[in-house]
N, C-alpha and C positions, 0 to 999 in steps of 0.2 A: 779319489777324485775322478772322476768322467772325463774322455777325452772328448772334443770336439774339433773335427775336420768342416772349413767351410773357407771357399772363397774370399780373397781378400775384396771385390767386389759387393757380396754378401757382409764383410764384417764392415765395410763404411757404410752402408746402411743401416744397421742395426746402431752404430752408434752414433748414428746421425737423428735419428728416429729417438734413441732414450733422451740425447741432447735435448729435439725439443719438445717434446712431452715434458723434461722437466724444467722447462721454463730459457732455454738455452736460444740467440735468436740464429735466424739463416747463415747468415757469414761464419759466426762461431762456428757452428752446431757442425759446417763443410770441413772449415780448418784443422778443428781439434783431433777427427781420427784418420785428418791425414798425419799429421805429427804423431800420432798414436802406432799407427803403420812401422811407419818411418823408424822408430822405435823399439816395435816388435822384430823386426827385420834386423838391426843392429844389435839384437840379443839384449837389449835394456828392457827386460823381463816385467821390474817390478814398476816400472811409467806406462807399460802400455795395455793393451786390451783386458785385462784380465781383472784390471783395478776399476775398468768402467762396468763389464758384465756381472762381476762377481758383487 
């Protein structure tokens, strides 16, 4: 597997963006990868970023 280093700025974009591309609206789309963050940062591995990009 690939690692990837980027900005926690960069990664609330990116999943703000897939959010609404697929159909996800504004309030949502801000909300969900703050809690996603939030997440990655408390080592809850398998809730956060990796389940949206992958």
């Amino acid at each position: 597997m690939e690692r990837l280093d980027f900005s926690l700025n960069s990664a609330r974009t990116m999943c703000e963006a897939c959010l609404c591309v697929n159909g996800c609206d504004g309030a949502n789309a801000q909300a969900i990868p703050y809690v996603m963050i939030v997440a990655e940062r408390h080592v809850f591995n398998s809730h956060g970023l990796f389940r949206l990009l992958g």
